[in-house]
C-alpha positions in Angstrom: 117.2 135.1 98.3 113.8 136.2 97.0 113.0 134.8 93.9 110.8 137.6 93.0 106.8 137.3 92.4 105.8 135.2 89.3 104.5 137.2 86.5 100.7 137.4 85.8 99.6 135.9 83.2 97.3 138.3 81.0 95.9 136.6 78.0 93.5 134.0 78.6 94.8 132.1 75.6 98.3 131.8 77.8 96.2 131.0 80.8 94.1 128.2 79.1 97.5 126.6 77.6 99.1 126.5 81.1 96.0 124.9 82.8 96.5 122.2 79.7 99.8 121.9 80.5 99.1 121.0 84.0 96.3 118.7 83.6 98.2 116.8 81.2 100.9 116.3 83.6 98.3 115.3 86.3 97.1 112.7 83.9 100.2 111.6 83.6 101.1 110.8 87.2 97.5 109.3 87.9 97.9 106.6 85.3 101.9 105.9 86.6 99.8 105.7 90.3 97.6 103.3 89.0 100.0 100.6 87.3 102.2 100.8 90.6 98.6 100.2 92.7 97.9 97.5 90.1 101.6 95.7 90.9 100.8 96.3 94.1 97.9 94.2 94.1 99.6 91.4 92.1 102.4 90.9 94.8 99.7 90.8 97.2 97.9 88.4 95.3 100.9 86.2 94.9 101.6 86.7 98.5 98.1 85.6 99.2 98.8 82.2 96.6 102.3 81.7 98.7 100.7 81.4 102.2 98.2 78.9 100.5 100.6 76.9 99.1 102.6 76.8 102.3 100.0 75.9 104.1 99.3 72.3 102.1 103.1 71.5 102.2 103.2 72.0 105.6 99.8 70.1 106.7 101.3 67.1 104.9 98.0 66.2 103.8 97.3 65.0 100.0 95.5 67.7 98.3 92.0 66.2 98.7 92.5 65.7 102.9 93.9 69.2 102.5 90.7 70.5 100.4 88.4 68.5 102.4 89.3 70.0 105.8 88.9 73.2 104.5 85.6 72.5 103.1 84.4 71.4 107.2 85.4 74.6 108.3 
């Protein structure tokens, strides 16, 4: 079914208020983007740590061997 054509909008007051409206809501979603980039970059950053720390277990090295063959590289 047609939903008909959206009415105009005539006074420029209206029109200003509804381009508010919209930016605000814009705003809104950018800052809710940015905290689920910035947890996104924390779990990669603790995945980062993980591989790391795996690493040293599984060399069986103490911490300094570990350090200091990384350091030849």
């Amino acid at each position: 079914m047609p939903r008909g054509r959206k009415k105009a909008i005539t006074n420029p007051n209206e029109e200003i208020q509804v381009i508010d409206n919209k930016i605000a809501e814009l705003q809104e979603q950018i800052a809710d983007l940015k905290k689920q980039r910035k947890a996104a970059v924390s779990r990669a950053d603790e995945a980062a740590k993980q591989q790391v720390v795996d690493a040293f277990v599984a060399s069986g090295k103490t911490a300094e061997e570990f350090l200091a063959s990384i350091a030849a590289e």
